[in-house]
N, C-alpha and C positions, 0 to 999 in steps of 0.2 A: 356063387355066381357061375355056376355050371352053364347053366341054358337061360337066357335072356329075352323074355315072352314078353312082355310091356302090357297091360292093357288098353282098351281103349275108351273112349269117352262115357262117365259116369253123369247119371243127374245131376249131381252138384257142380260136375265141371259145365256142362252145360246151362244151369242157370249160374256162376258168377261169370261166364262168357257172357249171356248173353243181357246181364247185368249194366257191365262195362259196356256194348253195343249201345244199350238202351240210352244208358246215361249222354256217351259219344253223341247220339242222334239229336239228344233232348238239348244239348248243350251248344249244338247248329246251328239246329230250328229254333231257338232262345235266341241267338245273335242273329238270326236271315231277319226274323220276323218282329223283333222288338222294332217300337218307333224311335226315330232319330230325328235330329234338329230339321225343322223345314228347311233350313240352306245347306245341306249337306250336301258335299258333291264329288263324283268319282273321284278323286284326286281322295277324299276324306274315307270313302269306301276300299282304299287300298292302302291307303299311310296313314288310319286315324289320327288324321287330323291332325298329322305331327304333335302331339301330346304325350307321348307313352312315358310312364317313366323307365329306367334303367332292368332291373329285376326281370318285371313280367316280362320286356322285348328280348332279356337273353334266355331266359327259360325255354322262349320263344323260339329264339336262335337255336339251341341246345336239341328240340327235338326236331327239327322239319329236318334237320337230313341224321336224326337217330332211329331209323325205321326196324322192320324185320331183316332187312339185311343185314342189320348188324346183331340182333337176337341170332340170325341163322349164321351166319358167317364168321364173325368173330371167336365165337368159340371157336369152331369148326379149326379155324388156320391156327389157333394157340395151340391147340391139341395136337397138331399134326407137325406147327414148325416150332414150339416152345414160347417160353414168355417171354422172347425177343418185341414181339408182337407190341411189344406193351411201348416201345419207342414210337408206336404212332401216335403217342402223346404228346413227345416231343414237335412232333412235323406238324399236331394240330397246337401247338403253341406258337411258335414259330409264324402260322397261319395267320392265327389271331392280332398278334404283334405287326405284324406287317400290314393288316386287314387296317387297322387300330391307328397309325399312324402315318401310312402312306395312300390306299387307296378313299376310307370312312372321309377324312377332312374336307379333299376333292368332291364327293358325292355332295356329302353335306350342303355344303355352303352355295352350291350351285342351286339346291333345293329342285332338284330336279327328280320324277316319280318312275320313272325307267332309265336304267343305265344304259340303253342305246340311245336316249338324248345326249347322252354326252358325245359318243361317237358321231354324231350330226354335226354338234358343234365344231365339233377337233377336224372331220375329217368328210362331211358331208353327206347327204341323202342317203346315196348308194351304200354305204359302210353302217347305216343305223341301220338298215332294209337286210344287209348283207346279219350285221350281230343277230337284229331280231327273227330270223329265218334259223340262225344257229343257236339259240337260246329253246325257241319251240322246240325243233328237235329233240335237241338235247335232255331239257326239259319232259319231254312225251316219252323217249326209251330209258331216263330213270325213274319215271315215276310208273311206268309199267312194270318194269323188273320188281320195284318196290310194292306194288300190287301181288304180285305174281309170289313172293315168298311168304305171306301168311296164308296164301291159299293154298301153298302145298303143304303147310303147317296142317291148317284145317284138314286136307284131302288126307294127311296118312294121319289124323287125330281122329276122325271120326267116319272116313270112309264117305264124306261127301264129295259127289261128284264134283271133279277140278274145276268144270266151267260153272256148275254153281254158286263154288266156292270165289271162283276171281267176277263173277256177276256182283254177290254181295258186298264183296268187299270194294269194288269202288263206287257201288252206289253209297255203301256209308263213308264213304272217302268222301266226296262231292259235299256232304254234311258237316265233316266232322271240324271240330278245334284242336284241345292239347289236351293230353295225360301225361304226361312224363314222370311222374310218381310211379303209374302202374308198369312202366319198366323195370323201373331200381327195384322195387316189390320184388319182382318175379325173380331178378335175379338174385337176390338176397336171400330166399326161399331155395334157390335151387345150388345155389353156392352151400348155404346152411346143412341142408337134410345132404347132400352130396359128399362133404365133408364128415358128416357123422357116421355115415357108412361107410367109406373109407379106413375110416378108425379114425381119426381126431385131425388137426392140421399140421401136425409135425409127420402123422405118417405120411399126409398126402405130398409134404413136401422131400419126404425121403424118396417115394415113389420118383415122383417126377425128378431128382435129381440124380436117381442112376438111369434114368429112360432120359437124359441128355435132353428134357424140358428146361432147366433151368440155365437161359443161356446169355445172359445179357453181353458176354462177352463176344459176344459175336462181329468184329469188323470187319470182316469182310468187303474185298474191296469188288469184289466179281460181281457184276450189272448184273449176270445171268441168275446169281442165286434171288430167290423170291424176296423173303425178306433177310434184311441185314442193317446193322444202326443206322448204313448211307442211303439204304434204300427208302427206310420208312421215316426218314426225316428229312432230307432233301426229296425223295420223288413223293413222298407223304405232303410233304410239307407245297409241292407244286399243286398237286392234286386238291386239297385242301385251298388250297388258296384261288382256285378256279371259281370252287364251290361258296368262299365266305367273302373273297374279294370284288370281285366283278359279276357273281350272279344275281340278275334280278329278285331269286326267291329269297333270298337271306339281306341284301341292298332295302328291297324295298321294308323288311320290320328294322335295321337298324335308323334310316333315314325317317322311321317316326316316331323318334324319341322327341321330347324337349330339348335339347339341346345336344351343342357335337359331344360335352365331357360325358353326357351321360347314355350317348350312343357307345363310345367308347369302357362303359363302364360295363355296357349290354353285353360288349363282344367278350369283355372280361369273364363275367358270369356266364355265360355261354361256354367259354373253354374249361372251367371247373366242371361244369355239368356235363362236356364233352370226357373229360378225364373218367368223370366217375363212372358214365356208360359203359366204357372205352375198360376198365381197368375190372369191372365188375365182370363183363364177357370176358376177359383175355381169363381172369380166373378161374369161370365157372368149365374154360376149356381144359386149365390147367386137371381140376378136381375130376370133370371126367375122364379125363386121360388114367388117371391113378384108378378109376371104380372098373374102367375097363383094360385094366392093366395085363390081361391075361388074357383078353378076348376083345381085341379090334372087332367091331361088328362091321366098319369098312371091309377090312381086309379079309375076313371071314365070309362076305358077302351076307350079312345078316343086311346090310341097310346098301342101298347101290350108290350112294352119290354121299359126299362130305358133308351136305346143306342138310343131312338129314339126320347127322349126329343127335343134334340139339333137342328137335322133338320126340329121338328113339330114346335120349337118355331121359330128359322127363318123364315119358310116359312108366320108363322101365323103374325109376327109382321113388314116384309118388304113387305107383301102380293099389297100394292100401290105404291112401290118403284122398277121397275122392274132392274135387274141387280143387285141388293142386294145377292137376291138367292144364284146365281150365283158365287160371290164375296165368300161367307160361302164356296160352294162345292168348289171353287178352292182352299182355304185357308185350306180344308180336303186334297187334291188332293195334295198341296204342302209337307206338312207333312210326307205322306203317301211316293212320288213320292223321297224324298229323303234317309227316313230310310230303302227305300226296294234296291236302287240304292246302300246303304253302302252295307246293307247284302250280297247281289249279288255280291258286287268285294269282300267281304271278306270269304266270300263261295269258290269263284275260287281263292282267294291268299291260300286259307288253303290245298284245294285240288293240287294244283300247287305245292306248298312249300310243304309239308307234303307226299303226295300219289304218284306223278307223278315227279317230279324231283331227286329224289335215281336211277329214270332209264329212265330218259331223260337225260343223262349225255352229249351224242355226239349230243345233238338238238342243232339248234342254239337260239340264242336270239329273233331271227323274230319269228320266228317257235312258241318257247315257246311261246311270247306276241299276236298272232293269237290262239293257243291252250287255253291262256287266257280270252281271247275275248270269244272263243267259249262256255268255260266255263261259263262265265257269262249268257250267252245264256240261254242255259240247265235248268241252276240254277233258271232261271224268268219263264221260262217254269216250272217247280217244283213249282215254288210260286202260282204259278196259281193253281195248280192240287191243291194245300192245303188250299187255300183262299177258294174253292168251296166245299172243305171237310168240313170247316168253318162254313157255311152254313147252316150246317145241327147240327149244337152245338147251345147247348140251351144256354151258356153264355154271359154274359158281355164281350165285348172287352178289355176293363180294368184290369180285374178279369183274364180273361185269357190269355193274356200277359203277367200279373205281375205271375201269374200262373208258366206257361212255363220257366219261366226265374228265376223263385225259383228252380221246381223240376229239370230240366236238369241242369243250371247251376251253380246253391249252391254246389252242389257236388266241381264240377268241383274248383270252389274259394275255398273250402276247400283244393286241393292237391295242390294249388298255395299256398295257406298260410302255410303248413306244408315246402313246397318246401324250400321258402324265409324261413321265420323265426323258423323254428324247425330244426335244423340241425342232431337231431339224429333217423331224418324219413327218413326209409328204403324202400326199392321198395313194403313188403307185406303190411308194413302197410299203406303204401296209395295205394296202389290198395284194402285193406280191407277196410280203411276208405270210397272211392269210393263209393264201392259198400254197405255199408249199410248206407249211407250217401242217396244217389238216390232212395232204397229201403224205407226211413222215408219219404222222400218229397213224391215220388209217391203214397205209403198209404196215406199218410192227401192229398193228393191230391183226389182221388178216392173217400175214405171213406169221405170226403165234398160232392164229389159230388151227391152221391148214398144216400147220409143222408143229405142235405144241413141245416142249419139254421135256423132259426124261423125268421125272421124281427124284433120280438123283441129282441133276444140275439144278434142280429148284431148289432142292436142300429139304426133301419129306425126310423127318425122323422116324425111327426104326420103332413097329408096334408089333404088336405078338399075338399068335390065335393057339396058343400051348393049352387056354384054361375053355377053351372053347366043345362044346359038344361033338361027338364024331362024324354028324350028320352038317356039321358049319365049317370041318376044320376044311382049310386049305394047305395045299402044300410048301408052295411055295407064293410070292408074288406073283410071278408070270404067271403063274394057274388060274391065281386070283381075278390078275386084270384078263385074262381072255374071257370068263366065263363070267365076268361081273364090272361090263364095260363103262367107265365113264369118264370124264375130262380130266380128273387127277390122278387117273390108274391107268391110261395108255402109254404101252412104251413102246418107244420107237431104238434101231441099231443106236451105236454111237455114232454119232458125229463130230469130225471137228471142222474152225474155219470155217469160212463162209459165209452167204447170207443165212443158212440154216441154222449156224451158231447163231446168229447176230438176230433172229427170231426169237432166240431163248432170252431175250433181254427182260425183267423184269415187270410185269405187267405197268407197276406204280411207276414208271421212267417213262410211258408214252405221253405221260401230259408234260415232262420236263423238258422231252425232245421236241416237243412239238412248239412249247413258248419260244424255246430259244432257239430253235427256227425261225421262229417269227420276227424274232429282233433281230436276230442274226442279215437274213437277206433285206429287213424290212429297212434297216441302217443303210445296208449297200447300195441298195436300190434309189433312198432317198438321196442319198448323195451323190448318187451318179443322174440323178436324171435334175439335178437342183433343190437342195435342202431349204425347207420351209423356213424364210425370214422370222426371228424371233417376236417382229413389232407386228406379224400380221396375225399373231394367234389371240384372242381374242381373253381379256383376263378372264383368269379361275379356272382354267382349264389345263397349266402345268401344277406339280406339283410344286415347285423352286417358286412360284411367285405366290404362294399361298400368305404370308407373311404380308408381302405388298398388298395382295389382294385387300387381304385383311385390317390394313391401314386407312384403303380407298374408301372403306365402306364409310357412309356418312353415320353421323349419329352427333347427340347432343355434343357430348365432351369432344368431338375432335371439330367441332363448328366453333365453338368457344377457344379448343388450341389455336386454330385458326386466324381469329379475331386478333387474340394477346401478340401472335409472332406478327401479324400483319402492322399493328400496335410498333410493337417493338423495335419494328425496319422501319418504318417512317417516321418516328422520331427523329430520331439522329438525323435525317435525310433532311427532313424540317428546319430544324435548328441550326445546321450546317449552312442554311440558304440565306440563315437571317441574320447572321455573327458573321465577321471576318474572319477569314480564312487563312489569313496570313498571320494571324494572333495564334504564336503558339500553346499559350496558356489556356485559349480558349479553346482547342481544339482537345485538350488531353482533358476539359471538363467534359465536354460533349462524350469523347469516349468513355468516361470514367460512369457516366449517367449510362451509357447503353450496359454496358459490363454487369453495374447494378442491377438495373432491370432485368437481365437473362439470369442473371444470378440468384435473385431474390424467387424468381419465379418456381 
């Protein structure tokens, strides 16, 4: 492994790419275009009908936010911070659980098709106006980013021009459904043959266990180091829970199941397929770390940026196996082609439900479910304009996804959770919680970026350019980063103290600063300005009266309980009226008859 040439895209790789594309397309245009029940109605066009069963809707769940970000990224940070990495399975467990039995129930039973109808309820017009304006956002800069990383895939796979590359790929976004098969594929492929060259799996893990990869022991309690168990399971676990808890694109497939247990079984199956995504990248990072154990092409400046590992190391190790390639970008392209496909109809359910139906009253159903459609449209069209803004950002895909989905929607899960479980938050104090909630994330947002980290206070582990050609070798790090600049290789003096430390905080902590922001003032506020009377919130909309709720609901057996107890009090009442009451004999029959009755029943 002297010099590390890769090739680049063979026929074979380019027909089983564009294989997978074709199929993506076909399997779209099969769903836009098949006929559906004459009464079908947008509401049915974004929750199937409430029908789904369990399985397909986690499968479901599992890929719309399994994109290329995580094909490009997840390796990338295994390799550079160790298999610590691998505890964000933890934080998406944890996600899930809380997803599962405190937010799902709530949605559910409300049967409501956008999660800003709830915020209407709870907390009125302006606060549904306020989520839905922070959802599109939100929604629009990660489903760009996630555009944007198979097309730098493609750009250094085949030397197609970038904006070619980000054109195509959200027009077949705008198309597509699910693959999540040809993920695991790819990575199992690249784990395998990576592995074998290496020398087996015990060298790979001797490798990585004197290169200080193998680190589960890591507790660290320092915010500023990148990852750490606390970081990727609590600020994991926040992050995630933005994303499964209260976002529309994941809300609206669990809410169309058949029923809540087997919404709840969706989320289940969704976190197992979340593990094995999640565990199969952290590996495929560990395995390259070991092939390039002698020659960092980062730090050598063979490749300029961390996102670019994954495609260097593919192309370099399938380099005689053509259709390999291939296999890797379609396995990005699947990812990618299904998380942008959620966001897109969950863009147009929010805009539909939320903006456009208060005064689409006399449209019809057709009408609407075409104006639906059209919307989707629009929305892919936008992904694109932002995937190529993308572009021009010096970050991690990783970094900034997880980003994105802190500072826009930590807020936002903060005025869900005041919603459900604080009952004496009033409309200021979550609209103040809001807004100085967005305010904390957006500063550690900025002030990271404008002051980034040291590589050593993030906690980058130490890689080597010994085995490297003389024309790659670099001297040192700082030679490296000056002459091969990018977001994980600028160093700045030391610092201590300050705001400037306190920028070094962990990217995965801006979404947990910012909830508890939100509770935090949103509490203060509502009690100082007069806390929301518990009789005037309207049932099903705390999470503590779910149980009542649950009772109120009518139905056959509890009209029949009804009846019996109603039965059962006016006997005695009865009988009482028409016996003496001074007879105590007769009064301990009368009771002994009610006793029976309750009891027998």
């Amino acid at each position: 492994m002297d010099e590390h040439q890769p090739a680049g895209f063979f026929l074979a790789d380019y027909a089983v790419f564009s294989a997978m594309l074709l199929v993506s397309m076909g399997i779209g245009l099969f769903q836009a275009l098949k006929k559906r029940p004459g009464k079908a109605t947008a509401d049915d066009f974004f929750t199937g009908g409430r029908s789904m069963p369990a399985v397909p809707v986690g499968l479901s769940l599992c890929a719309s936010f399994m994109s290329a970000v995580q094909v490009l990224g997840v390796p990338s940070e295994a390799s550079r911070y160790g298999s610590k990495f691998l505890y964000m399975c933890l934080g998406q467990s944890i996600s899930s659980l809380l997803t599962a039995y405190l937010f799902l129930p709530v949605f559910f039973r409300l049967g409501i098709t956008s999660t800003n109808q709830y915020l209407k309820l709870r907390f009125g017009r302006g606060m549904q106006l306020l989520g839905s304006i922070q959802f599109l956002v939100a929604t629009l800069l990660y489903t760009g980013i996630v555009i944007y990383a198979p097309a730098l895939i493609l750009n250094q796979a085949t030397g197609l021009n970038m904006w070619v590359s980000l054109f195509s790929t959200g027009i077949i976004c705008t198309l597509y459904t699910t693959l999540i098969l040809v993920m695991l594929a790819g990575f199992v492929a690249i784990f395998i043959h990576g592995t074998v060259l290496v020398g087996g799996p015990a060298m790979v893990l001797e490798i990585a266990q004197n290169g200080s990869r193998i680190n589960f022991y890591d507790f660290s309690v320092d915010p500023r180091q990148r990852y750490s168990f606390w970081s990727l399971s609590v600020g994991g676990a926040s992050v995630w829970l933005s994303m499964y808890g209260v976002n529309q694109a994941q809300v609206q497939r669990y809410i169309s199941c058949r029923t809540e247990k087997d919404a709840q079984w969706a989320l289940f199956v969704n976190q197992v397929g979340l593990c094995l995504i999640v565990s199969s990248a952290a590996t495929c990072g560990i395995v390259m770390f070991a092939y390039y154990i002698s020659c960092d092409p980062l730090k050598s400046g063979i490749i300029s940026a961390p996102d670019l590992y994954m495609p260097y190391f593919v192309l370099d190790i399938f380099r005689n196996y053509p259709g390999f390639p291939g296999l890797f970008l379609a396995c990005a392209y699947s990812g990618t082609l299904s998380t942008a496909s959620t966001s897109i109809n969950a863009m147009a359910a929010v805009t539909m439900e939320d903006l456009l139906k208060p005064r689409l009253r006399l449209v019809t159903q057709k009408k609407l479910i075409l104006i639906s459609k059209g919307l989707s449209f629009l929305y892919g069209v936008s992904c694109i304009t932002v995937a190529a803004l993308s572009s021009l950002l010096d970050w991690g895909v990783l970094q900034a996804s997880f980003t994105v989905m802190g500072v826009v929607s930590g807020p936002i899960l903060g005025v869900f959770i005041l919603g459900m479980f604080v009952p004496a938050t009033n409309r200021r104090g979550a609209f103040s919680g809001f807004l100085v909630g967005f305010c904390v994330s957006l500063w550690l947002a900025v002030g990271s970026t404008l002051y980034p980290p040291s590589e050593e206070t993030m906690g980058v582990l130490p890689s080597y350019t010994s085995g490297c050609g003389p024309s790659n070798v670099t001297l040192n790090n700082s030679s490296s980063s000056q002459e091969h600049p990018s977001i994980s290789t600028v160093h700045y003096p030391d610092r201590q103290g300050g705001l400037l430390d306190f920028y070094s905080l962990s990217y995965l902590y801006f979404g947990a600063m910012a909830t508890s922001s939100v509770v935090l003032v949103g509490v203060i506020v509502s009690y100082a300005t007069g806390p929301t009377q518990r009789i005037h919130i309207k049932d099903g909309l705390l999470w503590w009266d779910l149980n009542k709720t649950q009772i109120e609901v009518p139905s056959e057996h509890r009209v029949s309980s009804l009846l019996y107890l109603n039965f059962v009090t006016l006997v005695p009442v009865v009988l009482l009226k028409q016996i003496d009451l001074q007879n105590v004999e007769t009064q301990e029959i009368v009771l002994l008859m009610y006793l029976f009755l309750i009891t027998s029943r």
